[in-house]
Short mmCIF file of the C-alpha atoms (twelve columns), coordinates in Angstrom:
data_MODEL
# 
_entry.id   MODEL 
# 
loop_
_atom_site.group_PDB 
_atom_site.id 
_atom_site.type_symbol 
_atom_site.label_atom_id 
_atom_site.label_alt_id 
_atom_site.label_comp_id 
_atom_site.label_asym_id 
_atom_site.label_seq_id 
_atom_site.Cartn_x 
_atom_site.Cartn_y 
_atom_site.Cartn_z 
_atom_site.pdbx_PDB_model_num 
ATOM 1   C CA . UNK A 1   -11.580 12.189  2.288   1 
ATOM 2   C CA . UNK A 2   -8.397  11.562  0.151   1 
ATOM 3   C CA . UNK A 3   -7.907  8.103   -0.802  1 
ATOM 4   C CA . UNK A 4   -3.974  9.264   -0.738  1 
ATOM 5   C CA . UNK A 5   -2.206  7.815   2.162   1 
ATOM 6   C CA . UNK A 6   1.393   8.840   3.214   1 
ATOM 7   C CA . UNK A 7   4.162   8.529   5.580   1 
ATOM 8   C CA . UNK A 8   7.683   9.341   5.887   1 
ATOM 9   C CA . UNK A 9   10.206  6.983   7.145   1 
ATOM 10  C CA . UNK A 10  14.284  7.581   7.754   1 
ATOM 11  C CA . UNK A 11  16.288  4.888   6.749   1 
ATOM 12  C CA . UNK A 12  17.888  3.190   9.643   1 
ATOM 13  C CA . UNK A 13  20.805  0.520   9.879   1 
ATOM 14  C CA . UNK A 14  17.722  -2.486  9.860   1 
ATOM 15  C CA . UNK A 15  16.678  -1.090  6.459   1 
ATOM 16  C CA . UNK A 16  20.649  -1.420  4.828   1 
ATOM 17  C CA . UNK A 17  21.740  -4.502  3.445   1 
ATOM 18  C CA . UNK A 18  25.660  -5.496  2.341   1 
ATOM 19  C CA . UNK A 19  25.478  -3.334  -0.493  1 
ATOM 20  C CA . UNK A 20  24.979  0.015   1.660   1 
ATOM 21  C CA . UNK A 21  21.739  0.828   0.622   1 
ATOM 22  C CA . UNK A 22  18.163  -0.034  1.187   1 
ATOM 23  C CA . UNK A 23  17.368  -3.218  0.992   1 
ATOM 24  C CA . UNK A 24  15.198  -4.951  -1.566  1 
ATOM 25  C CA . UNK A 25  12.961  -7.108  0.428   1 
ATOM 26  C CA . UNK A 26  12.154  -4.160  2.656   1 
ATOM 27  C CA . UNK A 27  10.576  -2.261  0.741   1 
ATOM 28  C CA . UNK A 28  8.443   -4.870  -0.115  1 
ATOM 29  C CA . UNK A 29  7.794   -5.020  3.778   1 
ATOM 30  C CA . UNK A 30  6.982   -1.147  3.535   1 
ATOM 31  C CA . UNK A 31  4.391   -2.006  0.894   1 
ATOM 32  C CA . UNK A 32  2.461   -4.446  3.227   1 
ATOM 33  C CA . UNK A 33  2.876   -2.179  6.217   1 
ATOM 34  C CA . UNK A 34  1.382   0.776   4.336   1 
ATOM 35  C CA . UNK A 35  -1.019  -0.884  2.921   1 
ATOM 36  C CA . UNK A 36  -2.440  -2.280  5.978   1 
ATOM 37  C CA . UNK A 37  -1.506  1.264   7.785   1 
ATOM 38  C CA . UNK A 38  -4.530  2.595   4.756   1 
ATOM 39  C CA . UNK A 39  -6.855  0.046   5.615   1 
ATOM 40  C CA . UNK A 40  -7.128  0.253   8.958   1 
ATOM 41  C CA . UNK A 41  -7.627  4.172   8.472   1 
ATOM 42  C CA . UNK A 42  -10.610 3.364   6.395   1 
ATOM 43  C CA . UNK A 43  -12.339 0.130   7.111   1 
ATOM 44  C CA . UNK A 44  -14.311 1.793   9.318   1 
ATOM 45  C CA . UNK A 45  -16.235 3.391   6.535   1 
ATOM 46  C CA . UNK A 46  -17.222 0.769   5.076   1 
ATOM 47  C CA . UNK A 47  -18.929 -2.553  5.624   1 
ATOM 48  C CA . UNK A 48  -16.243 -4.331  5.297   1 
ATOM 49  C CA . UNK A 49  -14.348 -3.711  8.428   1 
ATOM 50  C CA . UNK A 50  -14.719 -7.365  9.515   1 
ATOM 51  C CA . UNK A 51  -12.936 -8.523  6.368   1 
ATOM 52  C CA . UNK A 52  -8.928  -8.662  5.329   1 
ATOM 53  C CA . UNK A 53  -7.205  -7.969  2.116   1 
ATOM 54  C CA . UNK A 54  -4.721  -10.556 0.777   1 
ATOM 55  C CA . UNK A 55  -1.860  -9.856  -1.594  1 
ATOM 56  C CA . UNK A 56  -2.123  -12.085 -4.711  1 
ATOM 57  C CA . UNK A 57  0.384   -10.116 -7.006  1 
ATOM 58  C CA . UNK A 58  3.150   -8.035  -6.541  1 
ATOM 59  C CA . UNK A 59  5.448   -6.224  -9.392  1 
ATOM 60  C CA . UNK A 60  8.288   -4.044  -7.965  1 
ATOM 61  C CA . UNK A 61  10.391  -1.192  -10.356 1 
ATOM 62  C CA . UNK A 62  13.477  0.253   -8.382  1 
ATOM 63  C CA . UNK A 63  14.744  2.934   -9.934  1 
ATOM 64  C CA . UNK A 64  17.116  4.673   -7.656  1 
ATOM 65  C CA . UNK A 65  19.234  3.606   -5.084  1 
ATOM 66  C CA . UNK A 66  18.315  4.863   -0.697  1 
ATOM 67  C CA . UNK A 67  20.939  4.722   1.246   1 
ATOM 68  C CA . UNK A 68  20.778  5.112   5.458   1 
ATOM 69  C CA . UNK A 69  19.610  8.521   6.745   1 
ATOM 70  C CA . UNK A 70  17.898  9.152   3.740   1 
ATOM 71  C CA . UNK A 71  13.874  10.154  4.256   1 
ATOM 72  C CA . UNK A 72  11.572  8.380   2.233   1 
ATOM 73  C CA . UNK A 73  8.009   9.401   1.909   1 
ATOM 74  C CA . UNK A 74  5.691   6.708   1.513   1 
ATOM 75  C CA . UNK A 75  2.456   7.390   -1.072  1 
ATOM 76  C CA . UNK A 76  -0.468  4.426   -1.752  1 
ATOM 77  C CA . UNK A 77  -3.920  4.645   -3.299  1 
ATOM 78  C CA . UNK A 78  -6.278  2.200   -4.225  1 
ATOM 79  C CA . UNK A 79  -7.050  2.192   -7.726  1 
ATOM 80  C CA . UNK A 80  -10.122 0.889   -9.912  1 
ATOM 81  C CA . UNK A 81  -11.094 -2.784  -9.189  1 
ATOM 82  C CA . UNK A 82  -10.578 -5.372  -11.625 1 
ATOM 83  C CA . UNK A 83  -12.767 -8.107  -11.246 1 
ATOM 84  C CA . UNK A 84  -12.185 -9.614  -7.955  1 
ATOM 85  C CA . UNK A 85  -9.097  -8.138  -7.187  1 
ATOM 86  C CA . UNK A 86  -7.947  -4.511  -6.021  1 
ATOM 87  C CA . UNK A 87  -4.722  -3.076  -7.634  1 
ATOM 88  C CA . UNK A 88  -2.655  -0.486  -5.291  1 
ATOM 89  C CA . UNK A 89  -0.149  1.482   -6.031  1 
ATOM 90  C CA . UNK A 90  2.709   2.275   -4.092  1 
ATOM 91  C CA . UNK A 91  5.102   4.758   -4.169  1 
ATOM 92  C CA . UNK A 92  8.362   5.531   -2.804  1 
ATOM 93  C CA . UNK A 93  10.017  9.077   -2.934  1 
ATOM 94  C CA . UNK A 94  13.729  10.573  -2.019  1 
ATOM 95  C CA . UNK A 95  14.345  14.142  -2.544  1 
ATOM 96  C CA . UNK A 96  11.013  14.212  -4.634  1 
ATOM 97  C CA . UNK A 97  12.483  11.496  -6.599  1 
ATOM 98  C CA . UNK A 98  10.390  8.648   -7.591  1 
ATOM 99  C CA . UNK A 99  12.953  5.868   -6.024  1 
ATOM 100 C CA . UNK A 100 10.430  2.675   -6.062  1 
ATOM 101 C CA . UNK A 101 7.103   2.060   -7.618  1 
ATOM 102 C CA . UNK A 102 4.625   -0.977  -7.029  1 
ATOM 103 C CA . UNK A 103 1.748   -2.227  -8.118  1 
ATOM 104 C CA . UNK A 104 -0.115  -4.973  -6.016  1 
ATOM 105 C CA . UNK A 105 -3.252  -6.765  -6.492  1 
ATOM 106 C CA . UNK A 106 -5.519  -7.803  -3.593  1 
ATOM 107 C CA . UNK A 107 -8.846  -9.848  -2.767  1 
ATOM 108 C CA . UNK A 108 -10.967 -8.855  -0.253  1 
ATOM 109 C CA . UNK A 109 -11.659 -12.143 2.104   1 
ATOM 110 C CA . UNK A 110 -14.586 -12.318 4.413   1 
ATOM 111 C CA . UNK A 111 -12.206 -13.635 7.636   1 
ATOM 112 C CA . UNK A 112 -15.180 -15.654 9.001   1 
ATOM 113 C CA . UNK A 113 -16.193 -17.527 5.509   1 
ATOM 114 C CA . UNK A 114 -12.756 -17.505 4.208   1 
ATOM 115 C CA . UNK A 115 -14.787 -16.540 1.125   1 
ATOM 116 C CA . UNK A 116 -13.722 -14.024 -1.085  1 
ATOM 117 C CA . UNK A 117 -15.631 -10.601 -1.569  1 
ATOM 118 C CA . UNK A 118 -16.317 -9.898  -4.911  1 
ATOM 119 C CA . UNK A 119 -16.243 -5.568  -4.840  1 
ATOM 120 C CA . UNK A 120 -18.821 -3.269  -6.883  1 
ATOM 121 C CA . UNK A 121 -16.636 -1.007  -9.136  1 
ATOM 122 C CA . UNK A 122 -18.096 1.819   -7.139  1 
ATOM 123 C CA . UNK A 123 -16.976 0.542   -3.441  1 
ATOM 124 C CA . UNK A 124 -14.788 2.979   -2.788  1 
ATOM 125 C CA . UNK A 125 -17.205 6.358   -3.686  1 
ATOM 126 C CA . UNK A 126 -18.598 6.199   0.199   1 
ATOM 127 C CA . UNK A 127 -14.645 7.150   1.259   1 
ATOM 128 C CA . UNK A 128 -14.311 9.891   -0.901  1 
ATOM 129 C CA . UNK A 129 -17.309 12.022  0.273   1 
ATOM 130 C CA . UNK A 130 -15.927 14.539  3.052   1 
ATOM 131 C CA . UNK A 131 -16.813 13.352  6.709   1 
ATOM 132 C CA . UNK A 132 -19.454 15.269  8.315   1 
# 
């Protein structure tokens, strides 16, 4: 398994803002969305599927403008832990152009303790062994 996930969205009227392009606080919607999107593709895999990742940090580059009927595809991964939180990376493309790129940090909270999960560096080795 790939710990790559994608999607492509086309930009719609809801996504413009007054200044004819895509707007700023969307995207940071897209980030949650496709973050969660991830997850929920992979919790399952791990013993952790009872638990919920909450965004601590959030730094946001835009580079390049999207304007509406553009396509935009959509590219997170986890990366390394550090500590007790979980940095992802999130990546926004037009015409193979890096348009937007994001780096969050996350904690891992057990939803019935409200305690949070403190990850091995190794967590995420199960999810990239092929499925058999």
């Amino acid at each position: 398994m790939d710990l790559i996930y994608q999607k492509q969205i086309q930009v719609t009227e809801e996504h413009i803002d007054q200044n004819n392009h895509v707007n700023n606080v969307q995207y940071v919607h897209w980030v949650e969305e496709i973050a969660a999107e991830h997850w929920d593709s992979l919790k399952y895999k791990t013993e952790f599927a009872e638990f919920a990742w909450i965004l601590v940090d959030h730094h946001i580059q835009y580079k390049k403008q999207v304007y509406l009927g553009d396509v935009i595809t959509i590219k997170t991964y986890p990366k390394a832990p550090e500590g007790i939180k979980q940095p992802r990376k999130v990546e926004f493309y037009c015409n193979d152009k890096l348009v937007v790129d994001s780096r969050t940090l996350w904690v891992l909270v057990d939803l019935k303790t409200q305690k949070v999960k403190r990850l091995e560096s190794d967590w995420m080795d199960d999810l990239t062994e092929p499925d058999l």
